[in-house]
C-alpha positions as CSV (number, residue, x, y, z in Angstrom):
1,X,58.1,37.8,31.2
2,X,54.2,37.3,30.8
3,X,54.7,33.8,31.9
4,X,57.1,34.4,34.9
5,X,54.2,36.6,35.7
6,X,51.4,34.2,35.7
7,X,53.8,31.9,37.5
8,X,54.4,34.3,40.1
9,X,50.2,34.4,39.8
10,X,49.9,30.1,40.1
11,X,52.1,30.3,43.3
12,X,50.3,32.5,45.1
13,X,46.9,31.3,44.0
14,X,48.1,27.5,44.8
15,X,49.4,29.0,48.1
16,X,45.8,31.1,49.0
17,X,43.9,28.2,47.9
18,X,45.8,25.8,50.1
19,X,45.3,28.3,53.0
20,X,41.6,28.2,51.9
21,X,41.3,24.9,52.1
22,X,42.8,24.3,55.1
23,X,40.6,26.8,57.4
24,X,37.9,25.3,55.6
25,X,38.7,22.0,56.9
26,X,40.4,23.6,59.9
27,X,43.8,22.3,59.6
28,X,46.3,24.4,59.7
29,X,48.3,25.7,55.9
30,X,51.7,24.0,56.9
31,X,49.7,20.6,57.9
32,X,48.5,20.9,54.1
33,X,49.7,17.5,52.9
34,X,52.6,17.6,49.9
35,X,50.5,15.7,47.7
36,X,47.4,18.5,48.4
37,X,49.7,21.4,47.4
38,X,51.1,19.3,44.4
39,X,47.7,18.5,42.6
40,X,47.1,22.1,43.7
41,X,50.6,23.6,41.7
42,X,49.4,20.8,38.5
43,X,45.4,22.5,38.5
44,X,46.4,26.2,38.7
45,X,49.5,25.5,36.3
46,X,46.5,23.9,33.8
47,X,43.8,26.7,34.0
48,X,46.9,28.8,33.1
49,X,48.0,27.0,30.4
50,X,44.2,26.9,29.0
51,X,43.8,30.6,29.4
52,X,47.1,31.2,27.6
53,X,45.9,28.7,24.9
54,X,49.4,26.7,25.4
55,X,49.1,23.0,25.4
56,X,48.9,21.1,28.7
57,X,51.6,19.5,28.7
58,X,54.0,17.6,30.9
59,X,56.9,19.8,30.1
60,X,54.4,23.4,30.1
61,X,52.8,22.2,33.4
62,X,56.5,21.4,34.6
63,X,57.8,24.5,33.6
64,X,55.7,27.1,35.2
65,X,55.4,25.4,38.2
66,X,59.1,25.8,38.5
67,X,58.7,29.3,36.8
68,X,56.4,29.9,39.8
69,X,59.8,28.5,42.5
70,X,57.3,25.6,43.3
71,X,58.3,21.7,43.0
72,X,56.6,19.1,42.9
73,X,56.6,14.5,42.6
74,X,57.7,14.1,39.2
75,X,54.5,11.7,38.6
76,X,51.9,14.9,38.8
77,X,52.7,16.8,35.8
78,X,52.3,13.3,33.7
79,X,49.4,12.8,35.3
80,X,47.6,16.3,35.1
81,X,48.5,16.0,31.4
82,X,47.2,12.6,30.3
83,X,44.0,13.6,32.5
84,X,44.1,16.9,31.1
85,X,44.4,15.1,26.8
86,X,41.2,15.1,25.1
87,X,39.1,16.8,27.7
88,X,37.4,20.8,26.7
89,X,39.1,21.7,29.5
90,X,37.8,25.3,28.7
91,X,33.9,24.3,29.1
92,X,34.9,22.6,32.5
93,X,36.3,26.1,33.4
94,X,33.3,28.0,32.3
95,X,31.0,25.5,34.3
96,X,32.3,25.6,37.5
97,X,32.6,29.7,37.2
98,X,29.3,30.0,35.6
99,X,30.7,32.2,32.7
């Protein structure tokens, strides 16, 4: 349940940010393109899975993101997780929130 939860959390988060981003760069949420919302669905999924101390993997970042009623290109989650291998992905998180 916790992780329909945080899925529930990543689509509305990925959804908000999109919205962000686009009345930051003035274009309207629905002109958002597919590829922008899906690295955004692949980054939110990640923090979660860092934060829940779960691996990022292919299959975890594929599964919450359809936890979460989003889809996605099929490349993304592959690619999130082989750029995602190795890194402290927990020290980039603490960086760019200064905590």
């Amino acid at each position: 349940h916790l992780f329909r939860w945080r899925a529930a959390q990543a689509a509305a988060a990925a959804a908000a940010a999109a919205e962000e981003a686009a009345a930051m760069a003035e274009v309207p949420a629905a002109e958002v393109s597919q590829a922008e919302k899906d690295e955004l669905f692949c980054a939110y999924a990640a923090m979660i899975l860092q934060d829940e101390g779960m691996d990022i993997s292919e299959d975890n970042i594929n599964t919450l993101i359809k936890a979460a009623g989003g889809s996605i290109e099929a490349f993304f989650p592959a690619l999130f997780a082989k750029m995602c291998a190795g890194k402290d992905i927990e020290s980039m998180l603490k960086f760019g929130g200064g905590g």
